[in-house]
N, C-alpha and C positions, 0 to 999 in steps of 0.2 A: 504494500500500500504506500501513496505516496505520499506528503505531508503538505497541501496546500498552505496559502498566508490563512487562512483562516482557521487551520486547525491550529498550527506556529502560535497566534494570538491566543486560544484555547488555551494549549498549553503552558504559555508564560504568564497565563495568567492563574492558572490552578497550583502554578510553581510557588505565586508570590502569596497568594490564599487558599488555600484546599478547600475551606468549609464555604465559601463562597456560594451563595444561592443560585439556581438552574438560571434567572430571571433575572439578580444581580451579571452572571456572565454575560447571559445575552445581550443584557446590553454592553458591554464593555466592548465584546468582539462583534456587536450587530448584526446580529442575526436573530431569527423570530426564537421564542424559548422554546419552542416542539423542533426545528432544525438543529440549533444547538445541545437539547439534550441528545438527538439522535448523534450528531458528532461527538458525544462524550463519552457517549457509552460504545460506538465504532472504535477510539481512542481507546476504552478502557478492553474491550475485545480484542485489537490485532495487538495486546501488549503496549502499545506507548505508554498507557498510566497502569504503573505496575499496581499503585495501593497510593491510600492516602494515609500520613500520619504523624503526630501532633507531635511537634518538636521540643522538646523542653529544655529546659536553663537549666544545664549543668550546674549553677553555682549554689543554686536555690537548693538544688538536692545532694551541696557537698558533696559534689567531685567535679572540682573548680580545675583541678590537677591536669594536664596533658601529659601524654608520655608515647615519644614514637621509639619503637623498640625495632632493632635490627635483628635478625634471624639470621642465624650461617647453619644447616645442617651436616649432617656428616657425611650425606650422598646424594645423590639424585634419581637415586633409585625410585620406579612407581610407587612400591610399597611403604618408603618411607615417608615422600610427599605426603601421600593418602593418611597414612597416621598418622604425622603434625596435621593434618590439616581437618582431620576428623577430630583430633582432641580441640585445637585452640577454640575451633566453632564451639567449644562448650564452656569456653573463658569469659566468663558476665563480663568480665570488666574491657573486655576486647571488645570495641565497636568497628574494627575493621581489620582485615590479612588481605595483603597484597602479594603475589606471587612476582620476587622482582626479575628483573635482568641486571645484573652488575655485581659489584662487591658482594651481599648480603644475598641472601634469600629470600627472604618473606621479609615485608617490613608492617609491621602492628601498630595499630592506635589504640591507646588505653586510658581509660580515665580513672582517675582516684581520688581520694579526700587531700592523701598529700604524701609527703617523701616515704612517710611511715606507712602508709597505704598501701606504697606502689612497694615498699619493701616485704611485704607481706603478700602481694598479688605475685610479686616474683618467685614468692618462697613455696607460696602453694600451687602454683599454675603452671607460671611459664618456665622457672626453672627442672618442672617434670615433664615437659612436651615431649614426648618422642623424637629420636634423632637429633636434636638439640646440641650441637657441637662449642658453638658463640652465643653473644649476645652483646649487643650495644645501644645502652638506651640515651634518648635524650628529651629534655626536659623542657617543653614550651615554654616560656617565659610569659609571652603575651600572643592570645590570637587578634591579627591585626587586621583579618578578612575571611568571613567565613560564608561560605553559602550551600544550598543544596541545591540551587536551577543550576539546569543543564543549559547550555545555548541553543535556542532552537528559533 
């Protein structure tokens, strides 16, 4: 399916509000509210909108903490990948594993209350990962730009 200008506006616009009303969108991207909800829900069918969901303030829920972790494994082997990456998916405090190209391996995002936190997320979690050879974390200081829209 291809993504006209007027689904592009659909979707930069459910980027910037999800809860936004069928009838609030429609007009935004002008179009009548029975055409636009049928484009939303074609959107929400071929996949483009995977799910909607409510973002919340880290700081409010004490784990103000950032932490990008670097992963070196011991192989490359299928069966090792597959088991780091079947345990860490069970790591709460991991909101993302990236499978790198370069130096590391995987690189992680983790949040915490604080050093002592993240010393304690290391001791139960990631320092038992499977094949787990390295590790090198580092410690946001400030986030200076964050978003979740895609450019579309």
């Amino acid at each position: 399916m291809e993504l006209d200008s007027v689904d592009r506006r659909i979707l930069r616009a459910l980027q910037r509000t999800g809860r936004i009303s069928n009838a609030e969108l429609s007009e935004k991207v002008n179009l009548s509210p029975s055409a636009c909800h049928r484009r939303v829900q074609r959107l929400e069918t071929e996949g483009f909108i995977k799910n909607y969901v409510a973002l919340l303030d880290a700081r409010k829920l004490k784990c103000p903490t950032t932490v990008f972790v670097e992963i070196t494994l011991s192989g490359q082997a299928d069966e090792v990948l597959d088991a780091f990456e079947r345990e860490v998916a069970r790591v709460p405090d991991v909101l993302e594993c990236h499978l790198m190209a370069g130096t590391a391996d995987y690189i992680l995002k983790v949040v915490a209350q604080d050093t002592e936190d993240f010393a304690r997320i290391h001791r139960q979690y990631l320092a038992r990962l499977p094949g787990v050879q390295g590790m090198q974390s580092s410690f946001a200081l400030r986030t200076v730009f964050k978003t979740t829209a895609l450019p579309v």
